[in-house]
Gaussian input, Z-matrix of N, CA and C with variables (Angstrom, degrees):
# hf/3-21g

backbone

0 1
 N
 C     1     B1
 C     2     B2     1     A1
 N     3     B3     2     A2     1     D1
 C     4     B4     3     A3     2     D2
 C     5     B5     4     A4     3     D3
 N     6     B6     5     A5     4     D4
 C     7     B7     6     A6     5     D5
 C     8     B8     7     A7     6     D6
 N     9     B9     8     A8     7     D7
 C    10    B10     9     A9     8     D8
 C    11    B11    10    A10     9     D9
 N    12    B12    11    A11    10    D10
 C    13    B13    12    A12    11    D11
 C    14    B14    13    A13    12    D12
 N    15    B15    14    A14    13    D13
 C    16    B16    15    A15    14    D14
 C    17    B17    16    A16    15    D15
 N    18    B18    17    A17    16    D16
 C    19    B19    18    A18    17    D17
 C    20    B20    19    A19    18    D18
 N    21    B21    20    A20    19    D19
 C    22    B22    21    A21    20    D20
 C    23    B23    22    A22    21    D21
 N    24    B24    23    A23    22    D22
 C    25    B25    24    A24    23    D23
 C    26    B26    25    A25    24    D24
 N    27    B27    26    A26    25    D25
 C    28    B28    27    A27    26    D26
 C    29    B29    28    A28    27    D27
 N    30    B30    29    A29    28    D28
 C    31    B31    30    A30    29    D29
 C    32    B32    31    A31    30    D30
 N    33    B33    32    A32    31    D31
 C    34    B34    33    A33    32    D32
 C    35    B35    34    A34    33    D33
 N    36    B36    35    A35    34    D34
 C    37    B37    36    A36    35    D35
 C    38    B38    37    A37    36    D36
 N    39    B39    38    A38    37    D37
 C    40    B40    39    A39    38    D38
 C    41    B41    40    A40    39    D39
 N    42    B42    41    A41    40    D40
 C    43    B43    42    A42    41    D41
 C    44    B44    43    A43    42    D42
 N    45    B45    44    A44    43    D43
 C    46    B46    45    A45    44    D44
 C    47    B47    46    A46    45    D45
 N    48    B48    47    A47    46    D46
 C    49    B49    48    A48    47    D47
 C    50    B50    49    A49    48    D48
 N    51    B51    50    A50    49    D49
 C    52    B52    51    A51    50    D50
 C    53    B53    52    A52    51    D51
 N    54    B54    53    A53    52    D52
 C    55    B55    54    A54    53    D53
 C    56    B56    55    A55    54    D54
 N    57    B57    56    A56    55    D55
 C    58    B58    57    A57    56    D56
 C    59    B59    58    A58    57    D57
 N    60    B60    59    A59    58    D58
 C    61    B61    60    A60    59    D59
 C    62    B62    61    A61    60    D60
 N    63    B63    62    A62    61    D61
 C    64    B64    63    A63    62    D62
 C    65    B65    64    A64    63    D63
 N    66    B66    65    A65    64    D64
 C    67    B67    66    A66    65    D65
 C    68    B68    67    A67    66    D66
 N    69    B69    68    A68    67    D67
 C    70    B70    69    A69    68    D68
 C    71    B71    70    A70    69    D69
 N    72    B72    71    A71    70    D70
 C    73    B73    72    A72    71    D71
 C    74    B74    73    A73    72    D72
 N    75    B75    74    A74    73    D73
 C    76    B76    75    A75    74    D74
 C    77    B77    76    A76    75    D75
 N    78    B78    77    A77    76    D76
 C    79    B79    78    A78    77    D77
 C    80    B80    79    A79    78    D78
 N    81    B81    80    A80    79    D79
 C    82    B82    81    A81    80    D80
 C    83    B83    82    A82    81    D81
 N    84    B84    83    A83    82    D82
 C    85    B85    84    A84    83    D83
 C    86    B86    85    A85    84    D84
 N    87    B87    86    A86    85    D85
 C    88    B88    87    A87    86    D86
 C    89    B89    88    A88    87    D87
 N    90    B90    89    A89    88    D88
 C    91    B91    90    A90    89    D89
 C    92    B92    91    A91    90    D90
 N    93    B93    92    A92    91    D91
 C    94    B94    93    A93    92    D92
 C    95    B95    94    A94    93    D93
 N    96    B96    95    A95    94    D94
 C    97    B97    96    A96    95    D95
 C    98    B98    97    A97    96    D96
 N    99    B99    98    A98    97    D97
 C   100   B100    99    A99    98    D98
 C   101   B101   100   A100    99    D99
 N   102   B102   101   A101   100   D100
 C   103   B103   102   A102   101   D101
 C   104   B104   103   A103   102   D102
 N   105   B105   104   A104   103   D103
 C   106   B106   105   A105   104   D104
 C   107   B107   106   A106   105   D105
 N   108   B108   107   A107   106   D106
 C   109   B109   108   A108   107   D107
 C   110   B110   109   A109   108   D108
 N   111   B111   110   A110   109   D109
 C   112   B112   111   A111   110   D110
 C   113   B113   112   A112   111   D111
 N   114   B114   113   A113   112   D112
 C   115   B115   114   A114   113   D113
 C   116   B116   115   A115   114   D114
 N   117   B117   116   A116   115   D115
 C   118   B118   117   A117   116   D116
 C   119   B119   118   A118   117   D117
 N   120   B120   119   A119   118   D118
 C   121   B121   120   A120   119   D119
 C   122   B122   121   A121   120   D120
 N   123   B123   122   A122   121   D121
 C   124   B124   123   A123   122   D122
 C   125   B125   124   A124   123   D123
 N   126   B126   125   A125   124   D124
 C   127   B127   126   A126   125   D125
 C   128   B128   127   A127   126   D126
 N   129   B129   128   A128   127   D127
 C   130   B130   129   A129   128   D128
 C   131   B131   130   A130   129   D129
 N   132   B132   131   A131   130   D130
 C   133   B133   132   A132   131   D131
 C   134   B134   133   A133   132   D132
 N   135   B135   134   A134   133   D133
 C   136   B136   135   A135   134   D134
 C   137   B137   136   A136   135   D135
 N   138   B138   137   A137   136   D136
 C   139   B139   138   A138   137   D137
 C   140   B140   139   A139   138   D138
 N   141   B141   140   A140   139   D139
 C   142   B142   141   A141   140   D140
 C   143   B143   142   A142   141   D141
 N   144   B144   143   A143   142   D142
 C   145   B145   144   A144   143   D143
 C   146   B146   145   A145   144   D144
 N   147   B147   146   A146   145   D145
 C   148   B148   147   A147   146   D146
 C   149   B149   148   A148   147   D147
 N   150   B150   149   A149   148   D148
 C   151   B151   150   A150   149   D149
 C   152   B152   151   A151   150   D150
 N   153   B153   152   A152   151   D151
 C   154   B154   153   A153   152   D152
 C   155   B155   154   A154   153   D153
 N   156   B156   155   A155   154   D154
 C   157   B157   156   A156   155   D155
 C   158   B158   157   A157   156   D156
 N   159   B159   158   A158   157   D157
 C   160   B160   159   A159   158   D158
 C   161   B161   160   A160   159   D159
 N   162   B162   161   A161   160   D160
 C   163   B163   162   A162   161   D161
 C   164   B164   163   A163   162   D162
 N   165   B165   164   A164   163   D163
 C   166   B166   165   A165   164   D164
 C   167   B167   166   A166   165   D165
 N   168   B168   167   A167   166   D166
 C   169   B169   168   A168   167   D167
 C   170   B170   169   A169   168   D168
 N   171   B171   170   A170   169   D169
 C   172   B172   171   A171   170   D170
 C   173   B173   172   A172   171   D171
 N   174   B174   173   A173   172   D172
 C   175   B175   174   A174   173   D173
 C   176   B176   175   A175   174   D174
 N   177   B177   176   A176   175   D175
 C   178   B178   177   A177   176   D176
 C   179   B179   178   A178   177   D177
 N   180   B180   179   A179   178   D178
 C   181   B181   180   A180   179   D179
 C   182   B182   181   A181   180   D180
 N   183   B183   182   A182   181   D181
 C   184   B184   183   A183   182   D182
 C   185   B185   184   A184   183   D183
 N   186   B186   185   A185   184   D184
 C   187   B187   186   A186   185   D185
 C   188   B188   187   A187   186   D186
 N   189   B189   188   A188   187   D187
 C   190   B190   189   A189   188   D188
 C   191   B191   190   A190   189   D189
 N   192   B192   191   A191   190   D190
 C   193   B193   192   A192   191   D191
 C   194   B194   193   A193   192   D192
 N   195   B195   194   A194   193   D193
 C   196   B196   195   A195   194   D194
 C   197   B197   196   A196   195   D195
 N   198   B198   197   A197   196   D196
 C   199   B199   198   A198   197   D197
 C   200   B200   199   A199   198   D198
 N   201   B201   200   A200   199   D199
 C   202   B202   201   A201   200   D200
 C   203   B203   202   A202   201   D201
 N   204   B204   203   A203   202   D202
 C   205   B205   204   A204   203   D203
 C   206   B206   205   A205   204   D204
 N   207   B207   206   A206   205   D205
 C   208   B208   207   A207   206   D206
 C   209   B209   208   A208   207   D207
 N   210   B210   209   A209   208   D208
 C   211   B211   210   A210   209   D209
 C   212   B212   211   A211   210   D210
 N   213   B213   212   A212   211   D211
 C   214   B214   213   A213   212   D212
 C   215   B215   214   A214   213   D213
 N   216   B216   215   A215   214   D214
 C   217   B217   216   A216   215   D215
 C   218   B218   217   A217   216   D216
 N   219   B219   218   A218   217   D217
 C   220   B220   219   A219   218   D218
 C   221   B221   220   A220   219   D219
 N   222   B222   221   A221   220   D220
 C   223   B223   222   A222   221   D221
 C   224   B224   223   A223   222   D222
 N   225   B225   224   A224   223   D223
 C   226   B226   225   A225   224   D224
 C   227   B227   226   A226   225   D225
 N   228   B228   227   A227   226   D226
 C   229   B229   228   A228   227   D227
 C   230   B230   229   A229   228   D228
 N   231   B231   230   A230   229   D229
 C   232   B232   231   A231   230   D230
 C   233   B233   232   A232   231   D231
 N   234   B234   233   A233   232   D232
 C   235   B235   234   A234   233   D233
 C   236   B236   235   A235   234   D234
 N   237   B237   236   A236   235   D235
 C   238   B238   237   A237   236   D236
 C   239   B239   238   A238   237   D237
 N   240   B240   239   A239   238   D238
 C   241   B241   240   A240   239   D239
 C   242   B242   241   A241   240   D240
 N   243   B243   242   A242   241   D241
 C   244   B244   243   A243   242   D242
 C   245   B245   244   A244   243   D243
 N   246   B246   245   A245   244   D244
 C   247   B247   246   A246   245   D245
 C   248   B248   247   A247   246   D246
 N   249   B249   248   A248   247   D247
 C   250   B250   249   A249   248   D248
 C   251   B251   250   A250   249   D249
 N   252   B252   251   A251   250   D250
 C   253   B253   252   A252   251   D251
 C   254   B254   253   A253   252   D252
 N   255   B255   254   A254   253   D253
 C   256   B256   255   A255   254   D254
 C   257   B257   256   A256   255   D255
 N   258   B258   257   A257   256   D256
 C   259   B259   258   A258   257   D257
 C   260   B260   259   A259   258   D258
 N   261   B261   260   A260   259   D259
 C   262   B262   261   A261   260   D260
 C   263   B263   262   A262   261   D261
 N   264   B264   263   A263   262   D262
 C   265   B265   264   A264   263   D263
 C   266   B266   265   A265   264   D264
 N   267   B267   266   A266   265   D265
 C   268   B268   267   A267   266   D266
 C   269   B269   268   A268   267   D267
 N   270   B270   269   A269   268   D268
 C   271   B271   270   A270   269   D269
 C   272   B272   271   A271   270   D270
 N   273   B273   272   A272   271   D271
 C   274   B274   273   A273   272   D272
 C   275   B275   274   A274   273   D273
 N   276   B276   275   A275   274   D274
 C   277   B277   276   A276   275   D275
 C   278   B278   277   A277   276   D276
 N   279   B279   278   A278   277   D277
 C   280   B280   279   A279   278   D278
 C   281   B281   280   A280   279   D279
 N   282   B282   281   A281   280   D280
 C   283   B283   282   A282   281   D281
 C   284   B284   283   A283   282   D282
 N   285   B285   284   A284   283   D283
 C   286   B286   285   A285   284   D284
 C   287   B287   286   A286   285   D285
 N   288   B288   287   A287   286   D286
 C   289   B289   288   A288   287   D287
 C   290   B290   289   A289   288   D288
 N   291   B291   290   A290   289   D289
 C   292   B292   291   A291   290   D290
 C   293   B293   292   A292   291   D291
 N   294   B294   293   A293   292   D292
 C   295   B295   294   A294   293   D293
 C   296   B296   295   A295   294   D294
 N   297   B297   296   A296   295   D295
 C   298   B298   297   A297   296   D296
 C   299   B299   298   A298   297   D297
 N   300   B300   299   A299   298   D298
 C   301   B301   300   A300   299   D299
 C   302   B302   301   A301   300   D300
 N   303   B303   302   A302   301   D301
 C   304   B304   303   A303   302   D302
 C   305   B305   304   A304   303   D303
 N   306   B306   305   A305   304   D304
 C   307   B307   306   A306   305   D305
 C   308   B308   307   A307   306   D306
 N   309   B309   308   A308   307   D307
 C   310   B310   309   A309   308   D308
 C   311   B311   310   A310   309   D309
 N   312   B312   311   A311   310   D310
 C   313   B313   312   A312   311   D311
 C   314   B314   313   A313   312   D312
 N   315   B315   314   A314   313   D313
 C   316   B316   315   A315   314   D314
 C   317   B317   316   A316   315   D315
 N   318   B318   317   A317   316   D316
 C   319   B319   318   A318   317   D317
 C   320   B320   319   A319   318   D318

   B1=1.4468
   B2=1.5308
   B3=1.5226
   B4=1.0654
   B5=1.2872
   B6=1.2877
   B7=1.3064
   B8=1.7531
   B9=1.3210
   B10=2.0332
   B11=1.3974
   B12=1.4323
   B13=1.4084
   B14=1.0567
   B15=1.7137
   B16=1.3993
   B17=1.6572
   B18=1.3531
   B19=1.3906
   B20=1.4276
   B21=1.3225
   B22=1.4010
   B23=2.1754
   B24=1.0087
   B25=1.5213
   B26=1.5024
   B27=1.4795
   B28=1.7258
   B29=1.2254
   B30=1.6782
   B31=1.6103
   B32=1.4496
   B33=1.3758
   B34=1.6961
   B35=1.8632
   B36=1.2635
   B37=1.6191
   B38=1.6700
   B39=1.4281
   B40=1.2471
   B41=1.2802
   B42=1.7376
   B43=1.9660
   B44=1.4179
   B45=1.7252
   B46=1.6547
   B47=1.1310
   B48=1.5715
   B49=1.1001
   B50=1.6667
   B51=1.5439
   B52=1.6009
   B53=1.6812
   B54=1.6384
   B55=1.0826
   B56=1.3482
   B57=1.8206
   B58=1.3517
   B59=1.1781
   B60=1.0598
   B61=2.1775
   B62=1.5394
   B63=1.7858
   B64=1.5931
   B65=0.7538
   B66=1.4750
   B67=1.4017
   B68=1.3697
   B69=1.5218
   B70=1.5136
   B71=2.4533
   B72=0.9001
   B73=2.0493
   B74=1.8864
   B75=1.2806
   B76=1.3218
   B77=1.5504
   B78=1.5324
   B79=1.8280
   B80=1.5781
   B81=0.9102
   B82=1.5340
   B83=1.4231
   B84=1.5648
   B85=1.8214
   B86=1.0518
   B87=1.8616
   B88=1.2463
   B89=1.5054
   B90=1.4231
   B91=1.3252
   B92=1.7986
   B93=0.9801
   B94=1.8800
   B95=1.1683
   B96=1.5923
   B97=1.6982
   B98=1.3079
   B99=1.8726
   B100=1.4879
   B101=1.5645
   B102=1.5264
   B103=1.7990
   B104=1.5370
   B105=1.3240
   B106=1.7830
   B107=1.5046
   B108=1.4294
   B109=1.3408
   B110=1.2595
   B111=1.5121
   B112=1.6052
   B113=1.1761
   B114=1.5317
   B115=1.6851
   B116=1.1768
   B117=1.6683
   B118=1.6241
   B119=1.4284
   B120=1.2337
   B121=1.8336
   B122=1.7046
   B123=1.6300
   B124=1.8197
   B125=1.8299
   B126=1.0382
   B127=1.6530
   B128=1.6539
   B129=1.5180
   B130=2.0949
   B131=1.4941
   B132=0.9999
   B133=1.7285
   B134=1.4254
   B135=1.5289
   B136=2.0718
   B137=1.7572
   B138=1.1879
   B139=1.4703
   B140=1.0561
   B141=1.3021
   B142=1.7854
   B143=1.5471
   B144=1.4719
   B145=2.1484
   B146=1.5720
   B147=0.9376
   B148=1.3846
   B149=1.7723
   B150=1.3112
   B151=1.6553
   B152=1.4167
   B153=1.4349
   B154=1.6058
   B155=0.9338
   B156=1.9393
   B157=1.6201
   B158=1.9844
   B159=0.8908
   B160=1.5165
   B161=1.5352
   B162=1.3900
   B163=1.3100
   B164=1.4783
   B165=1.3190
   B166=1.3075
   B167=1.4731
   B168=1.3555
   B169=1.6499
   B170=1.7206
   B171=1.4304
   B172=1.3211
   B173=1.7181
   B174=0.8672
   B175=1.4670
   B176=1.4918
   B177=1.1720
   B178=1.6308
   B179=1.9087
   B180=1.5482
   B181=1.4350
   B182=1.2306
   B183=1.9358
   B184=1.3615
   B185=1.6336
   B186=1.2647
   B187=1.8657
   B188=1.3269
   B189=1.6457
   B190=1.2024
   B191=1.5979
   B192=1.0554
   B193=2.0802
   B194=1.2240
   B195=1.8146
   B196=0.9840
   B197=1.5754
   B198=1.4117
   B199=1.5702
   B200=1.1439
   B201=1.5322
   B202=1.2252
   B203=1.3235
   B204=1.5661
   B205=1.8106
   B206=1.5825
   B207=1.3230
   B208=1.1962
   B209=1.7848
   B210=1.3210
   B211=1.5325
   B212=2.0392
   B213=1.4214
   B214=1.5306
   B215=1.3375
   B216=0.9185
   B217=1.0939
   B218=1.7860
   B219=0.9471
   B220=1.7976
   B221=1.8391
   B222=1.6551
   B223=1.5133
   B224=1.4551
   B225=1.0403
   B226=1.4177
   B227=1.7855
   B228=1.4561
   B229=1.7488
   B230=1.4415
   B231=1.5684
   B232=1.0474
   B233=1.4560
   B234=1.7775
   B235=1.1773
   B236=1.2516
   B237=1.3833
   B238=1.3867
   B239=1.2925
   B240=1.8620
   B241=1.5002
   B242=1.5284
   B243=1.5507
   B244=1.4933
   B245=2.1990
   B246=1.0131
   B247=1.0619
   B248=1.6478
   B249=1.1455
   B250=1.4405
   B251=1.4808
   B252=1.1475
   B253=1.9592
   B254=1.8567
   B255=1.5753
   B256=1.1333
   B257=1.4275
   B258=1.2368
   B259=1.3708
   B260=1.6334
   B261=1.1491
   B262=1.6248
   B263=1.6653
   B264=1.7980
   B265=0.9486
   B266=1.7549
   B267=1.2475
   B268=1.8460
   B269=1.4764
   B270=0.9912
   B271=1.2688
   B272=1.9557
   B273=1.8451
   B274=1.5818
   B275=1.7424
   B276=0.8209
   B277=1.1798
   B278=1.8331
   B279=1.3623
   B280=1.4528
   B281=1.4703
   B282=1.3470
   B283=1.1950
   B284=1.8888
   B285=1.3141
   B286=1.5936
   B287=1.7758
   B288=1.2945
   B289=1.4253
   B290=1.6194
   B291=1.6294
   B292=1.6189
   B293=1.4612
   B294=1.4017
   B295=1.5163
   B296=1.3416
   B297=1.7060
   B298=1.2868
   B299=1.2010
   B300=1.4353
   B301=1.4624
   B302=2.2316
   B303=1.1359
   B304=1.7992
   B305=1.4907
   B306=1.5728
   B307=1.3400
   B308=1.2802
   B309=1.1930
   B310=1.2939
   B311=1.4692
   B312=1.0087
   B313=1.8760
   B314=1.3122
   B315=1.2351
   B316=1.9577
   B317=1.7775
   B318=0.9307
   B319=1.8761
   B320=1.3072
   A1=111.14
   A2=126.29
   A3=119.52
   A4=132.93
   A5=128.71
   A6=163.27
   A7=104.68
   A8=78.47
   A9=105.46
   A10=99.40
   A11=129.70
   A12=124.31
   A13=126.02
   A14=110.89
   A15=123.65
   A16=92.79
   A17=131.63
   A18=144.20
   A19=111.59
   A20=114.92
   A21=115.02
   A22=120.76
   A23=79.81
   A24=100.27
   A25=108.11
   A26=102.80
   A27=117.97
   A28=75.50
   A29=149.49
   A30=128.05
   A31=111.81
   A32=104.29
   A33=107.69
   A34=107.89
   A35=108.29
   A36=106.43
   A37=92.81
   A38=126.92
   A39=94.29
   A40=132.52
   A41=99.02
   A42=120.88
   A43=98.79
   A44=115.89
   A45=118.23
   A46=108.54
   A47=86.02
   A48=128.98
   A49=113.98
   A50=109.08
   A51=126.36
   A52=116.62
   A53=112.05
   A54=114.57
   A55=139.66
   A56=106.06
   A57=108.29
   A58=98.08
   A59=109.77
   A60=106.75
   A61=95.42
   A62=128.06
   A63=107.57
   A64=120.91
   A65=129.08
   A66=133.47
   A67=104.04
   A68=104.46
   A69=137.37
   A70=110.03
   A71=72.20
   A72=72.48
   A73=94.20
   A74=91.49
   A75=98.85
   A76=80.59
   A77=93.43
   A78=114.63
   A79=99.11
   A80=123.27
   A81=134.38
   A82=97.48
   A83=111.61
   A84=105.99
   A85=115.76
   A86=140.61
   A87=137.50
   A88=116.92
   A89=127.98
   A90=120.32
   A91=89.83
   A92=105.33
   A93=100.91
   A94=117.32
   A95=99.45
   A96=114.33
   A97=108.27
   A98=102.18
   A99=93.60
   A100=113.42
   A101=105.05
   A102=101.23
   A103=104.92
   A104=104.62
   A105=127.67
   A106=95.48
   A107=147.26
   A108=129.19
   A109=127.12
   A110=118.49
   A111=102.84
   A112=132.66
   A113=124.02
   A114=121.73
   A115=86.29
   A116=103.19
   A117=119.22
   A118=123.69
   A119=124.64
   A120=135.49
   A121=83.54
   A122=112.30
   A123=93.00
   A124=87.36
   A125=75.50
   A126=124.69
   A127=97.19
   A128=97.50
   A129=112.89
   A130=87.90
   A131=136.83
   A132=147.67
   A133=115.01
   A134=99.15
   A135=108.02
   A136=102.34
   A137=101.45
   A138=106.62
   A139=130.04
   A140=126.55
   A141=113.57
   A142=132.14
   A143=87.28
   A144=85.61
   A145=105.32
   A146=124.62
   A147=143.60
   A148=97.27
   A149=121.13
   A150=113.12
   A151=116.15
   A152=116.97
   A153=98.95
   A154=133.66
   A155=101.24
   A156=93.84
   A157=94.63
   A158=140.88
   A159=127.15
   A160=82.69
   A161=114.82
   A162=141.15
   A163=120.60
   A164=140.58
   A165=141.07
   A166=148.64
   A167=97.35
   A168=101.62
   A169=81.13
   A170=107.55
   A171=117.44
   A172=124.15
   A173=122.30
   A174=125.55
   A175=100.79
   A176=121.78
   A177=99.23
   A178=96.08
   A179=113.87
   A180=119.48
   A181=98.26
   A182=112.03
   A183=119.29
   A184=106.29
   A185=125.20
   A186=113.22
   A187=100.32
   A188=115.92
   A189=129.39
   A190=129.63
   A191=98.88
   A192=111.91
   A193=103.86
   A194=99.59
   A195=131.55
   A196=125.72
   A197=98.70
   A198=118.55
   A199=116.76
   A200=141.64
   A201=166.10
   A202=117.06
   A203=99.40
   A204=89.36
   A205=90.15
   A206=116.78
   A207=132.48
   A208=115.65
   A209=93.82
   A210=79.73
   A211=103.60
   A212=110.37
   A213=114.63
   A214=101.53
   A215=153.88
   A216=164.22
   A217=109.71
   A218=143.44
   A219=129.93
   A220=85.51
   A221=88.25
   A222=106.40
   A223=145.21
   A224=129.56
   A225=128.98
   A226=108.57
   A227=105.62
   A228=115.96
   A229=97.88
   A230=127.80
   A231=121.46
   A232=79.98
   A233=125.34
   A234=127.87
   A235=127.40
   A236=120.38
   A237=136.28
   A238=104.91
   A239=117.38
   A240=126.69
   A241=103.20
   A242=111.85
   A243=94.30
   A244=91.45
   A245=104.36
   A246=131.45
   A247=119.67
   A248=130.70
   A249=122.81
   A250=112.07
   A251=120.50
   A252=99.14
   A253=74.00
   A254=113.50
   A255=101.06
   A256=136.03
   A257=115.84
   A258=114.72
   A259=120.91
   A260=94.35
   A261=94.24
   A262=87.92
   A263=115.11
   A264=127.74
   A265=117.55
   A266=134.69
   A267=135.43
   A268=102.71
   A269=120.68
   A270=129.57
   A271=110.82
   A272=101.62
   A273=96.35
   A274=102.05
   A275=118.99
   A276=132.10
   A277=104.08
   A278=108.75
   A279=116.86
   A280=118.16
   A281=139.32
   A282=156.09
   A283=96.34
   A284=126.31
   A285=98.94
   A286=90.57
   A287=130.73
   A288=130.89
   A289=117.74
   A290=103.35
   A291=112.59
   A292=71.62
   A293=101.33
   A294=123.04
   A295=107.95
   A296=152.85
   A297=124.50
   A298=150.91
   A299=119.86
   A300=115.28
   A301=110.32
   A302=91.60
   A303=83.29
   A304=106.79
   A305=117.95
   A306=125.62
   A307=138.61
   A308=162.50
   A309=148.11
   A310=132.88
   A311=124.05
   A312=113.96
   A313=106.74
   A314=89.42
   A315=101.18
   A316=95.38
   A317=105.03
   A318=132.35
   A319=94.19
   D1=-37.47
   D2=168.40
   D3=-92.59
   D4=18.46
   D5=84.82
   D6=18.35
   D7=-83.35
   D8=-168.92
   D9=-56.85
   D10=-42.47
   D11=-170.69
   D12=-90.54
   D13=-15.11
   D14=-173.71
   D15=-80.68
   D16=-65.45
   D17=149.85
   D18=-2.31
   D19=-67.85
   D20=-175.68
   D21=-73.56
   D22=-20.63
   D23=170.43
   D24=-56.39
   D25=-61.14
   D26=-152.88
   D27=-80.23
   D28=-62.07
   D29=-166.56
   D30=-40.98
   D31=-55.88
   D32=-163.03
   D33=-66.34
   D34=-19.80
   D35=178.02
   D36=-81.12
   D37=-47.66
   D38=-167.29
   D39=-109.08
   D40=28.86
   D41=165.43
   D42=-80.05
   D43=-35.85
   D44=167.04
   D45=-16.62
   D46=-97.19
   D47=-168.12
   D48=-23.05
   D49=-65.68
   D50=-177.87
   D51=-59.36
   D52=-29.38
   D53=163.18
   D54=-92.32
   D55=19.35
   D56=-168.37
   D57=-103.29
   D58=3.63
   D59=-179.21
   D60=-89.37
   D61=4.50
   D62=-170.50
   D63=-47.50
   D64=144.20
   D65=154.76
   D66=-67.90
   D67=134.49
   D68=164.85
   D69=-80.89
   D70=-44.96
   D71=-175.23
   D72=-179.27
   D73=-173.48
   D74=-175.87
   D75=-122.82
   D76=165.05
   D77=-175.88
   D78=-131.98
   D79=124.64
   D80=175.46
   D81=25.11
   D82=78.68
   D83=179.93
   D84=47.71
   D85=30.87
   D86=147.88
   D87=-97.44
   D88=-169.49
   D89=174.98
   D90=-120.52
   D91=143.46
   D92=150.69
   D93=-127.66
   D94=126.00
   D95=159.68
   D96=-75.15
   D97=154.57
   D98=165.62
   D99=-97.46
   D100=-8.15
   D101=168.57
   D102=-123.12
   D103=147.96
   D104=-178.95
   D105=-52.36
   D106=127.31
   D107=115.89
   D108=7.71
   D109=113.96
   D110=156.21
   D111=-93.90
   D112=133.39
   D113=-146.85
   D114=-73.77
   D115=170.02
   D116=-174.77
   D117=-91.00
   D118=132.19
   D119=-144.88
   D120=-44.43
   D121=-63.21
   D122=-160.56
   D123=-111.35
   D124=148.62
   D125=-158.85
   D126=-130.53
   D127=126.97
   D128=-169.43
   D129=-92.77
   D130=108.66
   D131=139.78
   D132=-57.66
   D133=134.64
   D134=-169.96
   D135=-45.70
   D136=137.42
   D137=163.94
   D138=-60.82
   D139=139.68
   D140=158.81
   D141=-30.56
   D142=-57.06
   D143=-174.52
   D144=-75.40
   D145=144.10
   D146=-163.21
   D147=-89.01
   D148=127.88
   D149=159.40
   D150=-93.08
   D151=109.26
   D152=159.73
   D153=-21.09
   D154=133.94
   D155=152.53
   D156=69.28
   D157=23.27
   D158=-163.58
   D159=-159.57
   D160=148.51
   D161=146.19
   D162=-92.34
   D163=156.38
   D164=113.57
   D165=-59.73
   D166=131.86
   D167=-145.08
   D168=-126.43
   D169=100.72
   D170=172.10
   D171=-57.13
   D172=175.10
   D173=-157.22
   D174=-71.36
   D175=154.12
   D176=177.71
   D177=-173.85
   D178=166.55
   D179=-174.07
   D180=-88.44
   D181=147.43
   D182=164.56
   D183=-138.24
   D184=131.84
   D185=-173.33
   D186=-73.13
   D187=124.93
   D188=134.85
   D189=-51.83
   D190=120.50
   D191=178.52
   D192=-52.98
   D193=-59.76
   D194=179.82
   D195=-23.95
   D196=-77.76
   D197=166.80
   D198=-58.94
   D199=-61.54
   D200=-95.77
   D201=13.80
   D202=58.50
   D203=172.53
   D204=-152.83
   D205=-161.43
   D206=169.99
   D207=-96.96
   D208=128.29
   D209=177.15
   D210=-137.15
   D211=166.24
   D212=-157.54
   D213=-70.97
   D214=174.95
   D215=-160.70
   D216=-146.99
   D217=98.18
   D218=-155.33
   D219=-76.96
   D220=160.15
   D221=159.54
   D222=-53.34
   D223=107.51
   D224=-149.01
   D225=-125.94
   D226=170.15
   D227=172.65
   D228=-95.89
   D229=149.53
   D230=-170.71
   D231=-148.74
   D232=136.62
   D233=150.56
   D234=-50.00
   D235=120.41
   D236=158.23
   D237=-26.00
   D238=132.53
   D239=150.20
   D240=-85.79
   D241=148.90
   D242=-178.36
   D243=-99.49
   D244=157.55
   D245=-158.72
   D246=56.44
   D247=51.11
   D248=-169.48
   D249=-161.07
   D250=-171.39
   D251=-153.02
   D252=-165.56
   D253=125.89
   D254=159.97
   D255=-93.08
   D256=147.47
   D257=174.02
   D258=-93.87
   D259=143.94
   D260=-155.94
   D261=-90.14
   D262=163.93
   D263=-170.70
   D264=-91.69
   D265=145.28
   D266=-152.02
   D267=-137.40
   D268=149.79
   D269=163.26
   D270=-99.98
   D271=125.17
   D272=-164.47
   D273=-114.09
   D274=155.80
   D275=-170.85
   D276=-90.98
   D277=99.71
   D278=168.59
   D279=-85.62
   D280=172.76
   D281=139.18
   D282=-28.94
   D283=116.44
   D284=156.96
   D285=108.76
   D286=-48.20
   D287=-140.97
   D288=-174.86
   D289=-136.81
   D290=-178.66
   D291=-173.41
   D292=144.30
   D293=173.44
   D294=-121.97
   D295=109.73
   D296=157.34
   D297=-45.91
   D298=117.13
   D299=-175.13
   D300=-78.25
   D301=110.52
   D302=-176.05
   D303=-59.72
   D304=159.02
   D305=140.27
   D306=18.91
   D307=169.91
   D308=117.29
   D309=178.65
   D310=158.79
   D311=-166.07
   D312=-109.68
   D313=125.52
   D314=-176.22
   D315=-103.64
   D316=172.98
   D317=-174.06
   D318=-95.68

């Protein structure tokens, strides 16, 4: 019997869990959750050796079609734009939610 309840416990925490990223509507071609993602326990930190010519582009959310949710994206080298500086990607606080703002290289 405590078997059965311990079991039913861990389902209902992690149907929570999976359904707390719902999307509420989309906002000008965004999605909004009404709860943040929680990032994933290990997390890839920039390496020591440096790649040319390459930046680090820390771990960050991108929406899967696929899934229909958001999922992490790990930390990566990303080629340098020459004149441009990237901006890293935020989670913004909408009416309703938080929508992610992705990535991107400004001038």
């Amino acid at each position: 019997m405590k078997k059965i309840i311990f079991s039913t416990l861990i389902f209902l925490v992690i149907s929570s869990l999976a359904s707390a990223q719902k999307i509420v509507v989309k906002h000008n071609n965004k999605k909004i959750v009404k709860v943040i993602p929680n990032k994933p326990k290990v997390i890839i930190v920039k390496p020591n050796k440096i790649k040319r010519n390459h930046i680090w582009i820390k771990g960050h959310w991108k929406w899967s079609v696929r899934k229909s949710k958001y999922v992490w994206v790990k930390g990566h080298w990303k080629r340098n734009k020459r004149h441009h500086v990237w901006i890293p990607g935020k989670w913004k606080f909408v009416p309703g939610g938080h929508i992610w703002i992705k990535g991107h290289w400004k001038r």
